[in-house]
KENU-785564 format. One record per residue (C-alpha): residue number from 1; x, y, z; residue in three letters. Coordinates in steps of 0.001 Angstrom, whole numbers, plus 524288, in hexadecimal, padded with zeros to 5 digits. Each point is the difference from the previous one (the first is absolute). Layout:
<recs>
<NUM; <X; Y; Z>; 'ALA'> ...
</recs>
This chain:
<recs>
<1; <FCB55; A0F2F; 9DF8A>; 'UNK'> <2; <809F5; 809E4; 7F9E2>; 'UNK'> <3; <7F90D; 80B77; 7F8AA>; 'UNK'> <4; <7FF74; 7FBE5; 7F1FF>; 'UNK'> <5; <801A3; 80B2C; 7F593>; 'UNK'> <6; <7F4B7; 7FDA0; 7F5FD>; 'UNK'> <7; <8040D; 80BF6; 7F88C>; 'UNK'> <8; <807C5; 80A6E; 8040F>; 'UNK'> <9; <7FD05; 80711; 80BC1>; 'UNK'> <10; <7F314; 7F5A5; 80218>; 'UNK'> <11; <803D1; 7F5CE; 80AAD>; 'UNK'> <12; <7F7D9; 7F444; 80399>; 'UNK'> <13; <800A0; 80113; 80E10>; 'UNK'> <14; <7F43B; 7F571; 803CB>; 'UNK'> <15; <800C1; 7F38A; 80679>; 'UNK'> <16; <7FFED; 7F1F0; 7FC0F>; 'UNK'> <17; <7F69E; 7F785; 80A9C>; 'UNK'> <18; <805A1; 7F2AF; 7FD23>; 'UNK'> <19; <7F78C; 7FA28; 80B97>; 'UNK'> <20; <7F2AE; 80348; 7FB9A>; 'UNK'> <21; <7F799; 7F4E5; 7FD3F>; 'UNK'> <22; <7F23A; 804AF; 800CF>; 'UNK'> <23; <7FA53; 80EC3; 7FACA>; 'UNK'> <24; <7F350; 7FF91; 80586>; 'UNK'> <25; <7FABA; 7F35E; 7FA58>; 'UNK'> <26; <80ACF; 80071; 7F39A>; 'UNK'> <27; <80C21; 7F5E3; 80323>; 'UNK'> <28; <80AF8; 80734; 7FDC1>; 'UNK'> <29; <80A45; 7F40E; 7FBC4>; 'UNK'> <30; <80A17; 8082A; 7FAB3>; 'UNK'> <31; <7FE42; 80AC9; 809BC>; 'UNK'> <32; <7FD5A; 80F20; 7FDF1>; 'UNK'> <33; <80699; 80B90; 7FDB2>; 'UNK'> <34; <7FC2C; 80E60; 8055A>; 'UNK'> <35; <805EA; 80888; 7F628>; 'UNK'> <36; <80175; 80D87; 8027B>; 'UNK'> <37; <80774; 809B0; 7F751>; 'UNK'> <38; <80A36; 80B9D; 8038F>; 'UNK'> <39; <801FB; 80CAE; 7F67B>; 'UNK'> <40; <80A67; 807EC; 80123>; 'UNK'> <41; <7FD50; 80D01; 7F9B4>; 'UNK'> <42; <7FFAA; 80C88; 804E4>; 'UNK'> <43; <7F3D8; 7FDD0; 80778>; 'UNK'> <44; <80307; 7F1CA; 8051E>; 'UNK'> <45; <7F3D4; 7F723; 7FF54>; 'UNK'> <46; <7FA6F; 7F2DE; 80604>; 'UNK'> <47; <7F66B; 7F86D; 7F772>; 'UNK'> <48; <7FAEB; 7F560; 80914>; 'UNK'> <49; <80362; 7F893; 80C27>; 'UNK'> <50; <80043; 7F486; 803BA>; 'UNK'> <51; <7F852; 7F787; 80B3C>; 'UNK'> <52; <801E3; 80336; 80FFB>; 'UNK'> <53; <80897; 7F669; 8046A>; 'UNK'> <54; <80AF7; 8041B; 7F595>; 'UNK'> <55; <7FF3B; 80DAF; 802A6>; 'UNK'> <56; <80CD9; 800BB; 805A4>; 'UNK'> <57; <80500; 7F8AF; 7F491>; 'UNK'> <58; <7FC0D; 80A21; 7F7FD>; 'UNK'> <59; <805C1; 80B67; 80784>; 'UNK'> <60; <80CCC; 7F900; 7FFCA>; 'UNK'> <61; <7FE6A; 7FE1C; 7F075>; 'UNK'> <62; <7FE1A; 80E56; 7FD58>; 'UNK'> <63; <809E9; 803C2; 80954>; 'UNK'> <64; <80A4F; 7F883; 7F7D9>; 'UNK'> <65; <7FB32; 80BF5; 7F4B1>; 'UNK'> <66; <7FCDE; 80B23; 80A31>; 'UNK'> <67; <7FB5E; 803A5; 80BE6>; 'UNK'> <68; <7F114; 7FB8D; 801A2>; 'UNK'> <69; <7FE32; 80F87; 804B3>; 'UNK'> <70; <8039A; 80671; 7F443>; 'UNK'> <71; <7F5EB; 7FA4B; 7F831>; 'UNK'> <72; <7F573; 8090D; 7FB61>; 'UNK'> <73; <7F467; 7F908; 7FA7D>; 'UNK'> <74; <7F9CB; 7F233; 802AA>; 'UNK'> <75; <7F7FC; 7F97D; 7F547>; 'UNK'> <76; <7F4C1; 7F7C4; 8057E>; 'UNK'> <77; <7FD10; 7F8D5; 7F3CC>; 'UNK'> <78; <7F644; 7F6D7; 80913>; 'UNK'> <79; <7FD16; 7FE77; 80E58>; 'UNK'> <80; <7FECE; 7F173; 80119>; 'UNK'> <81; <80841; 7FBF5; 80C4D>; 'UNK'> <82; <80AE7; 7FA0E; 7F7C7>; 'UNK'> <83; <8020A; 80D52; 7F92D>; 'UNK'> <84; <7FDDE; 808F0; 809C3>; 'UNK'> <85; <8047A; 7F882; 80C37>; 'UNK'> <86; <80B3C; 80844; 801EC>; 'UNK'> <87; <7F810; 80D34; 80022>; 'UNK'> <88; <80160; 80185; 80F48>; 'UNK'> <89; <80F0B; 7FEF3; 7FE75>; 'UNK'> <90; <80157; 80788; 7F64E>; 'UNK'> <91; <7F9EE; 80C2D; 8049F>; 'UNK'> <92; <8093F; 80029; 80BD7>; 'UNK'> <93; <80B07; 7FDAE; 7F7C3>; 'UNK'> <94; <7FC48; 808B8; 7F603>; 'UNK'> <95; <7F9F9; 80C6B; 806AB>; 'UNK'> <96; <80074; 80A16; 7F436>; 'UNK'> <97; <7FA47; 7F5A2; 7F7E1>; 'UNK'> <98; <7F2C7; 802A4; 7F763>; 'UNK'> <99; <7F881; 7F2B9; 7FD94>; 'UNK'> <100; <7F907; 8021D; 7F32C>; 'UNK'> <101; <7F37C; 7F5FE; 7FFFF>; 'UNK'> <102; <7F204; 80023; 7F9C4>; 'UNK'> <103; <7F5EA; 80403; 8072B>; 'UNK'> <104; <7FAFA; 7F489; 80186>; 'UNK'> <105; <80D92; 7FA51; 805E4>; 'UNK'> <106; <80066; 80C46; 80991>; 'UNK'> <107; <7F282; 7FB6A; 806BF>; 'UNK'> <108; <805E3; 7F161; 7FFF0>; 'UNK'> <109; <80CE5; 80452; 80448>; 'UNK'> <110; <7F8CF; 8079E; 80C13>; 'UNK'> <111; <7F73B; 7F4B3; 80319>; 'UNK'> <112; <80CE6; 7F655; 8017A>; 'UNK'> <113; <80B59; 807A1; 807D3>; 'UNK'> <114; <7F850; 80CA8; 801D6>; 'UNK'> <115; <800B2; 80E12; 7FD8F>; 'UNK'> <116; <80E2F; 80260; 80021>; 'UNK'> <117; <80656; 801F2; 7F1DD>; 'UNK'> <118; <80165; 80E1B; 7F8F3>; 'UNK'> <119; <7F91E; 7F9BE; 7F4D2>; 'UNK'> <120; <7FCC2; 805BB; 7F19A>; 'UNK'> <121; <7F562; 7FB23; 7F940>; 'UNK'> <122; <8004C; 7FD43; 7F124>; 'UNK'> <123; <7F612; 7FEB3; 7F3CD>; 'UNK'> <124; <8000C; 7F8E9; 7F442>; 'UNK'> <125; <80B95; 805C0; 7F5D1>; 'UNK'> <126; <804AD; 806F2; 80C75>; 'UNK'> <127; <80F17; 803C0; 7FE97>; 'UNK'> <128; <80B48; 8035A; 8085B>; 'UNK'> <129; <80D52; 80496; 7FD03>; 'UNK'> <130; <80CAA; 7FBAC; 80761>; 'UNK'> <131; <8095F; 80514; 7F7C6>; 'UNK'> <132; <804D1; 7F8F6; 7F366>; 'UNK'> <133; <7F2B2; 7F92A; 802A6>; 'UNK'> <134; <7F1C1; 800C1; 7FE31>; 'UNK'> <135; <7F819; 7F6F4; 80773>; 'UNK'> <136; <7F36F; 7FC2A; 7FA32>; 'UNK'> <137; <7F2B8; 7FB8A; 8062F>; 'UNK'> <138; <7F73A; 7F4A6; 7FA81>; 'UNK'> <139; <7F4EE; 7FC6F; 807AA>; 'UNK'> <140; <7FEE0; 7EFEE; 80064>; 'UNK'> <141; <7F295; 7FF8E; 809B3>; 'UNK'> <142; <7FCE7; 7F274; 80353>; 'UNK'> <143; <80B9D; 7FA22; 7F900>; 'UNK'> <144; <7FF8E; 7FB10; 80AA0>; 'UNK'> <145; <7FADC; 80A31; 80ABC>; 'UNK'> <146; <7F95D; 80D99; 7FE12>; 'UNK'> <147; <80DAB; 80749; 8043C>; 'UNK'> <148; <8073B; 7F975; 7F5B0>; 'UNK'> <149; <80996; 80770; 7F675>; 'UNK'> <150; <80CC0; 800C0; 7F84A>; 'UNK'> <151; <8099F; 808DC; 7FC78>; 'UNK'> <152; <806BE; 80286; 7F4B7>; 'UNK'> <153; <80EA5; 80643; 7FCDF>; 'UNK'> <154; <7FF73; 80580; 7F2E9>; 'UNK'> <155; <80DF9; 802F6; 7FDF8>; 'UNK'> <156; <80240; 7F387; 805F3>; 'UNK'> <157; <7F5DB; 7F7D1; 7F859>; 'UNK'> <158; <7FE41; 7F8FB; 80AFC>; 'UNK'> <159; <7F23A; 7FCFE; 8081C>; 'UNK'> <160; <7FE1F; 7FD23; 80DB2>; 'UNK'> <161; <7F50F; 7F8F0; 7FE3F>; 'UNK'> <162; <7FCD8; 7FA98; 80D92>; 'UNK'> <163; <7F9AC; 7F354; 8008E>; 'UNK'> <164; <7FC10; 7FE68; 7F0B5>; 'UNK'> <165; <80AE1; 7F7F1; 7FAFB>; 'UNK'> <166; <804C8; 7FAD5; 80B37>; 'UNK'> <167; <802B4; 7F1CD; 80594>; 'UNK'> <168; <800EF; 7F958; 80CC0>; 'UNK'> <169; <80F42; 7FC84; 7FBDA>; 'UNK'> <170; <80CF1; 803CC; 80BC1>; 'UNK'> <171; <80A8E; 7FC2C; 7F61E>; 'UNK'> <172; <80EB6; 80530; 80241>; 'UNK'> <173; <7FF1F; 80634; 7F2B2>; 'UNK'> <174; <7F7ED; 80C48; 7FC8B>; 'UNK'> <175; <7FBEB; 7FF63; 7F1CE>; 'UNK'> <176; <7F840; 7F79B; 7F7B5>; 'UNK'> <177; <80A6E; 7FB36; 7F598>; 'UNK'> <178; <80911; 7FC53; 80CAF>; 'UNK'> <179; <7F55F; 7F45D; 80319>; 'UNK'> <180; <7F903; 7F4A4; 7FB31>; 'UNK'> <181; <7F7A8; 80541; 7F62E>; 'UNK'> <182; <7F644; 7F38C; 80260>; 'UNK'> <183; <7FEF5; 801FF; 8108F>; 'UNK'> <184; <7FEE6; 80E02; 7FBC6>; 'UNK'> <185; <7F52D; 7FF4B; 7F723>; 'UNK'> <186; <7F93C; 7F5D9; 80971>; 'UNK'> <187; <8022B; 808A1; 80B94>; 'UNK'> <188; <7F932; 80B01; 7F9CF>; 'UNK'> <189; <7F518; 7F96B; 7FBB7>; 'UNK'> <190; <7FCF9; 7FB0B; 80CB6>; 'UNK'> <191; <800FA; 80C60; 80675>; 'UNK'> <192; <7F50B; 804D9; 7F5C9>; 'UNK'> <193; <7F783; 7F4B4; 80233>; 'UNK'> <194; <8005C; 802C8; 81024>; 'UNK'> <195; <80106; 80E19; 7FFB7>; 'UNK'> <196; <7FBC6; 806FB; 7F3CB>; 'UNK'> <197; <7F552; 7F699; 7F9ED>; 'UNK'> <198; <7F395; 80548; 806F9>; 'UNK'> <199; <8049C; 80D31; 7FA06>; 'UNK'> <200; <80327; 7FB19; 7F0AC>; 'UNK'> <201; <7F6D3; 80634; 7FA12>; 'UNK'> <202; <8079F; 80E30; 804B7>; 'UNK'> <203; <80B38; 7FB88; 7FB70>; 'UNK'> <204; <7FDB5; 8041E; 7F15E>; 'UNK'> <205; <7FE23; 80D82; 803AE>; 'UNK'> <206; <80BDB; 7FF0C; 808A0>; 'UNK'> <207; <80894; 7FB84; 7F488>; 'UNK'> <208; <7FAF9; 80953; 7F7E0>; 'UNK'> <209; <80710; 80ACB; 80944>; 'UNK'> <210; <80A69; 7F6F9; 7FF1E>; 'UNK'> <211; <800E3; 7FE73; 7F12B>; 'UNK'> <212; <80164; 80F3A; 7FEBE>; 'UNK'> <213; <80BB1; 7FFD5; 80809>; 'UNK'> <214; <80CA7; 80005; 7F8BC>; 'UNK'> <215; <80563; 7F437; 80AB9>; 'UNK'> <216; <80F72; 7FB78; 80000>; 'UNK'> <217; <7FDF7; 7F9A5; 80E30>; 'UNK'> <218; <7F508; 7FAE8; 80907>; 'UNK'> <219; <80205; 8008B; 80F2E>; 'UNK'> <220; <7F596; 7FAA4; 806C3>; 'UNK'> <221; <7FE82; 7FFDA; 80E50>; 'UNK'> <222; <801D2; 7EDDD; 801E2>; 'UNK'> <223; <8099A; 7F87D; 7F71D>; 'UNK'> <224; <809AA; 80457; 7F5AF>; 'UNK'> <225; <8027B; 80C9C; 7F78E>; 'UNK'> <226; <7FB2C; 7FF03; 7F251>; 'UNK'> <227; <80902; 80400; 7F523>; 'UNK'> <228; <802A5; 7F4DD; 7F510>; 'UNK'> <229; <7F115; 7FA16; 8013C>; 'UNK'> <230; <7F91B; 80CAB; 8017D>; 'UNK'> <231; <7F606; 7FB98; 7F0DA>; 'UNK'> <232; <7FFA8; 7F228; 805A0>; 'UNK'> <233; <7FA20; 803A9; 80D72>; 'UNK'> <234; <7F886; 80A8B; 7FBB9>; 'UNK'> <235; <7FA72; 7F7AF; 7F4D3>; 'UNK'> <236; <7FCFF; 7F5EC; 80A68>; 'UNK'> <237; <7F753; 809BB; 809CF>; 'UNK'> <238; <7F897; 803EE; 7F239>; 'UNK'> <239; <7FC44; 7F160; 7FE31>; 'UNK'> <240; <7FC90; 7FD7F; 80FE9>; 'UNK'> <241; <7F8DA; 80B2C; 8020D>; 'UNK'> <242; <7F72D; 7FCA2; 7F3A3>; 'UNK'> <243; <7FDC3; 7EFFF; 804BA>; 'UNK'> <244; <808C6; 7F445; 7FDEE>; 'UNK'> <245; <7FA96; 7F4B7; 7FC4D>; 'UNK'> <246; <80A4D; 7F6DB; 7FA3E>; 'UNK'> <247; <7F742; 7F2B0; 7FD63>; 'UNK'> <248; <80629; 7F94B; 80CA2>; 'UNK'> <249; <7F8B8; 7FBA1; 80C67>; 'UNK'> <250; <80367; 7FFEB; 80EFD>; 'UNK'> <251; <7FA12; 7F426; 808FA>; 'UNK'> <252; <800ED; 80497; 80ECC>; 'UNK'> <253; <7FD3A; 7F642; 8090E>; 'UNK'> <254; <80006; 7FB47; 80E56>; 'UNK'> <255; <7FD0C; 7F271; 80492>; 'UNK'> <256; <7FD6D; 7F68D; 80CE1>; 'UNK'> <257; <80271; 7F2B6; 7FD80>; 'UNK'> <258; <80360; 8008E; 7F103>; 'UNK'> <259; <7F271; 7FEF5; 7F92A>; 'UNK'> <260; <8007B; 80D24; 7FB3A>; 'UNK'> <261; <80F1C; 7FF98; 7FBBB>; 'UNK'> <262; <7FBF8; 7F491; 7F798>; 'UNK'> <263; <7F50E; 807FB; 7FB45>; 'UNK'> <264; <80A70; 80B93; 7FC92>; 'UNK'> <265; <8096F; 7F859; 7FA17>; 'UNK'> <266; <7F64B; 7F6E7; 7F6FB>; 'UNK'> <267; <7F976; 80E00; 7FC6F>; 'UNK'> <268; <80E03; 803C4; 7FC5C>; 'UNK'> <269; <802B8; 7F6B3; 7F5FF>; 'UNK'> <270; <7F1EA; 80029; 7F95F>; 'UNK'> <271; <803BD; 80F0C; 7FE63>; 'UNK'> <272; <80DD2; 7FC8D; 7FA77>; 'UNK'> <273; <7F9C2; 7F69F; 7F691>; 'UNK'> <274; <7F757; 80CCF; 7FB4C>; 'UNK'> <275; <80DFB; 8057C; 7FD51>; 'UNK'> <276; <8000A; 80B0D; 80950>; 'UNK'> <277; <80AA6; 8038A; 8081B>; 'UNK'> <278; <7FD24; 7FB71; 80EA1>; 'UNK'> <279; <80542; 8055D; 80C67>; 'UNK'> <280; <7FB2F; 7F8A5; 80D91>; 'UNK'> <281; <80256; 80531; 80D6B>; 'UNK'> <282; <7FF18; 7FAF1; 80B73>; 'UNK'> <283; <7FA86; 80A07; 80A0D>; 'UNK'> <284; <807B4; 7FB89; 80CE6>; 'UNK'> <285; <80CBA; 7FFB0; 7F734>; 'UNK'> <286; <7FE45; 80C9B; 7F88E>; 'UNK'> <287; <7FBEF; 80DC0; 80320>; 'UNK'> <288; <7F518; 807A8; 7FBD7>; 'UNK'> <289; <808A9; 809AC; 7FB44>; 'UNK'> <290; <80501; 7F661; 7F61A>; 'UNK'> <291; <7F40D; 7F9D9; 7FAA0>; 'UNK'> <292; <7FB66; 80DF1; 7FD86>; 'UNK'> <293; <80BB8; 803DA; 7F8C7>; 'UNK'> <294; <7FC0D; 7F268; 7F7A8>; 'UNK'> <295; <7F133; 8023E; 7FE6C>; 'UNK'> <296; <80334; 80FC0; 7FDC3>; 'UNK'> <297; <805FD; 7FA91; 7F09B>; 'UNK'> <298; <7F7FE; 7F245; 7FF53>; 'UNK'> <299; <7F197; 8005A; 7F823>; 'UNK'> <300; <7F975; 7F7C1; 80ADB>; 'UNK'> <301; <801CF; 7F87E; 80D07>; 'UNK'> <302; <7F9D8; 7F6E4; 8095B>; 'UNK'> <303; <7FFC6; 7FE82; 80E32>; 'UNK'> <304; <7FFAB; 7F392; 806E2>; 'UNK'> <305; <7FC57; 7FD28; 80E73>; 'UNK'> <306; <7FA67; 7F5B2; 80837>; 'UNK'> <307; <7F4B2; 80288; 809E5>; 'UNK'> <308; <803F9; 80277; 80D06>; 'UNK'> <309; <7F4FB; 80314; 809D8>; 'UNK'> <310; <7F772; 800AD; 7F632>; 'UNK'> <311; <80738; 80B40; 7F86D>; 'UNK'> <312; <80D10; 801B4; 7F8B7>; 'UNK'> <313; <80D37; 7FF1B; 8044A>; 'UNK'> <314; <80413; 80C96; 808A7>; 'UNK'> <315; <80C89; 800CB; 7F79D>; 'UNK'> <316; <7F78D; 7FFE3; 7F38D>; 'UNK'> <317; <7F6E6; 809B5; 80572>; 'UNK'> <318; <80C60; 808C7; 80158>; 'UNK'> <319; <8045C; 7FFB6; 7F239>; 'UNK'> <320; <7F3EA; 80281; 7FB6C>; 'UNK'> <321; <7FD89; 80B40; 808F8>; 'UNK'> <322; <80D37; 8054F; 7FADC>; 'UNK'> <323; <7FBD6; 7FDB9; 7F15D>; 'UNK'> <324; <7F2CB; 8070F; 80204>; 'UNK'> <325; <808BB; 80D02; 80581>; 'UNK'> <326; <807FD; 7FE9E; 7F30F>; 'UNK'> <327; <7F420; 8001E; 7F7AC>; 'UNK'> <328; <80425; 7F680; 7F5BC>; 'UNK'> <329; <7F64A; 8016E; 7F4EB>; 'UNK'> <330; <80188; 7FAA3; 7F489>; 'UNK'> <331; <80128; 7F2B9; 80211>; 'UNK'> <332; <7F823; 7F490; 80024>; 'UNK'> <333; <8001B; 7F766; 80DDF>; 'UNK'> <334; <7F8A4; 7F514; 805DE>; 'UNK'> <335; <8019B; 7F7E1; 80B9B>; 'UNK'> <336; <802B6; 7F259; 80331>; 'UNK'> <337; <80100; 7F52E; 80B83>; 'UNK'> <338; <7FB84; 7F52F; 809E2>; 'UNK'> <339; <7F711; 7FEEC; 80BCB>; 'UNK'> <340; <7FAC1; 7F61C; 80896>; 'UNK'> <341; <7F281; 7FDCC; 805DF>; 'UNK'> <342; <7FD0B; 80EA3; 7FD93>; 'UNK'> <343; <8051E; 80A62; 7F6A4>; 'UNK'> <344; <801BE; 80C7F; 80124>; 'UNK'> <345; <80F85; 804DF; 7FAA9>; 'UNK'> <346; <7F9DF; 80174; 7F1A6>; 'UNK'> <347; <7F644; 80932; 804F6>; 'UNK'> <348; <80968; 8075F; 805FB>; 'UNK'> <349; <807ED; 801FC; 7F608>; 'UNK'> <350; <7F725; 80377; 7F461>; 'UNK'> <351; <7F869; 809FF; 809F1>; 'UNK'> <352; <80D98; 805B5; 80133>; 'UNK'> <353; <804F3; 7FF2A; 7F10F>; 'UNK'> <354; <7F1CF; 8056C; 7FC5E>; 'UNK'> <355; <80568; 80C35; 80674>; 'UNK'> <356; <80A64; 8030F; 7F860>; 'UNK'> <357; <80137; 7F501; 7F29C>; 'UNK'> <358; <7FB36; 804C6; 7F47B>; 'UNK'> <359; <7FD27; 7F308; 7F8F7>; 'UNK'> <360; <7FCCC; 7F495; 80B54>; 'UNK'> <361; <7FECC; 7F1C3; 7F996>; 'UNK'> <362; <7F83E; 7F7F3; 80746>; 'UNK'> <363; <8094C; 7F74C; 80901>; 'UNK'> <364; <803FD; 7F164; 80225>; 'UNK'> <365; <7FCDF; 7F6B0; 80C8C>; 'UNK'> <366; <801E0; 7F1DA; 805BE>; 'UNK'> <367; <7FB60; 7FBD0; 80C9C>; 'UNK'> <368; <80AE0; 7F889; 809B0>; 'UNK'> <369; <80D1A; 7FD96; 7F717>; 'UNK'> <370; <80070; 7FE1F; 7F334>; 'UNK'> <371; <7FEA5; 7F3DB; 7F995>; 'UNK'> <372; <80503; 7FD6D; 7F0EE>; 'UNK'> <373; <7F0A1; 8034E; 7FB28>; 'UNK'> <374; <802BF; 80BE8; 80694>; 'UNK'> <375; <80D01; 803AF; 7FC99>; 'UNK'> <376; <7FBD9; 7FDD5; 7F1EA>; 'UNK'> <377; <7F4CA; 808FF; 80060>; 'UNK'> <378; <8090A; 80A1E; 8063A>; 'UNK'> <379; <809C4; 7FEA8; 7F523>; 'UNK'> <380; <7F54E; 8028F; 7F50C>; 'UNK'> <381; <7FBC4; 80D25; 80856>; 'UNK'> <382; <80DDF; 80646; 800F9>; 'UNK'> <383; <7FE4D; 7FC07; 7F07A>; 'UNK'> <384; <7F538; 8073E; 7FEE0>; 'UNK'> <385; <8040E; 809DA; 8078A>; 'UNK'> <386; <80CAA; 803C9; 7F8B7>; 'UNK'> <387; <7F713; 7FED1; 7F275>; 'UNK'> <388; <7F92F; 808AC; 803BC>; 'UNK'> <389; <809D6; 80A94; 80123>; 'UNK'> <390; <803D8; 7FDF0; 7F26F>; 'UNK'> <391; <7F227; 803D8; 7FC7D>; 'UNK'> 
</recs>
């Protein structure tokens, strides 16, 4: 990618993965983007890398601005892999460089590539000049790791804010009024639900650094560069970090031989005759990534799953072993689906949504497949179900 000038003398000189489908459990569909930003001042600064493999990428980004040697200070917003990848490669290619880090990033930083960076640490409100610059330090711990911070331009009005704000989004354009507002939106609120929601209720206090920024632009470290949507967005974390709970419900479910699709889909339109909106899913046709970016805004959901070997499904297990390390609270759940000569699936799933729902219903069952008796009686409890969260 060519070096995109986000304001004068501040290049975009990350990288666009197009390929990436999977980010550690989250399906990437539309990709990823490493961002990593390039100041030219007096003191010439880095403010984040991007992941390994595109290290060289990188190099030949910045060199398109200057020579990777001449710059003088690296900003380590976060150690994650996909931001500090390029660490290695960067200290041989920029010897005189200072990498300015938390302390908390330093002793991550060691424990990953080792002892080998001329590193400064930094505190909370820290500063450094570069010039016609300040840089400014916010501390963001556990949004979403304890080494996490931003940094903020003043003259610039512009914040670096890592991975608050960002999306899992490789477009060929770099700022938010340049794509569809609606993927946009969508993409960052499915990043939050997979990456930031165990950590929402630090979000308020994050914003509130935020909100006594004076803030023209927002660069975070995946996706596009705020600068027309910068209320909207903002506006947007405010409402997800406090709990979303829009009146809709998500059915996830797996199935054998079709009993407990029947059951899903007859549970379905008992809920739509409530009046709520009603999302189903399908778990071998849809990733876990995506029903949690569904669940993260609906007010309840159910799971569905047939008994296999006297337990669940081993793709329902997984979604709801990703669910429990997203701690969704807040919404109402129950479980649903068929067995044979022995049960054992619904038991299985309520043991695991009793570890992290914060309202289970009791659930549904039929033995074998569903006959019309059944079908109706599964019909009236996705009814009930959806009443109830317009209690």
């Amino acid at each position: 990618m060519q070096p995109i000038q986000i304001v004068p003398d501040i290049y975009d000189v990350g990288v666009q993965d197009w390929a990436v489908r999977d980010f550690h459990g989250y399906k990437t569909e539309r990709g990823a983007t490493y961002n990593s930003y390039l100041i030219m001042d007096e003191k010439i600064t880095l403010v984040d890398t991007v992941k390994a493999p595109f290290a060289e990428e990188l190099l030949r980004n910045i060199g398109q601005v200057v020579e990777p040697e001449k710059i003088d200070y690296i900003i380590i917003n976060h150690v994650e892999p996909d931001h500090s990848g390029a660490m290695p490669a960067l200290a041989k290619a920029c010897p005189n460089a200072k990498f300015i880090i938390t302390m908390a990033g330093k002793n991550e930083a060691i424990q990953h590539y080792g002892d080998i960076f001329n590193f400064e640490v930094v505190k909370d409100g820290a500063s450094l000049s570069i010039g016609k610059r300040n840089l400014v330090f916010a501390m963001m711990t556990m949004l979403h790791w304890p080494d996490n911070m931003a940094t903020y331009c003043p003259e610039e009005k512009l914040l670096f804010s890592n991975d608050a704000f960002g999306e899992h989004y490789a477009t060929s354009k770099r700022f938010d009024d340049e794509v569809d507002r609606a993927e946009l939106f969508y993409e960052a609120r499915k990043y939050f639900a997979n990456i930031l929601w165990p950590y929402a209720r630090l979000v308020g206090k994050a914003l509130t650094k935020v909100g006594g920024l004076d803030i023209a632009m927002i660069a975070p470290s995946h996706g596009v560069v705020w600068r027309t949507y910068i209320q909207e967005i903002v506006d947007c974390y405010a409402k997800w970090g406090q709990g979303v709970s829009d009146g809709s419900l998500v059915i996830a479910y797996d199935s054998m031989w079709g009993g407990t699709e029947k059951m899903a889909r007859a549970i379905a339109q008992g809920a739509q005759k409530a009046g709520v909106v009603v999302k189903v899913f399908k778990l071998s046709q849809t990733p876990n990534s995506t029903i949690a970016a569904e669940i993260f805004t609906a007010s309840g959901f159910l799971v569905g799953s047939p008994t296999l070997n006297c337990g669940m499904m081993p793709s329902m297990g997984a979604l709801l072993t990703y669910l429990k390390g997203l701690c969704p609270t807040g919404k109402k759940c129950a479980a649903f689906g068929t067995f044979g000569w022995a049960g054992g699936a619904q038991k299985d799933m309520e043991e695991m949504l009793g570890k992290f729902c914060s309202e289970m219903l009791p659930g549904h069952n039929c033995k074998w497949t569903p006959q019309e008796p059944n079908l109706q009686a599964a019909e009236q409890f996705g009814y009930d179900f959806a009443k109830s969260l317009q209690a």
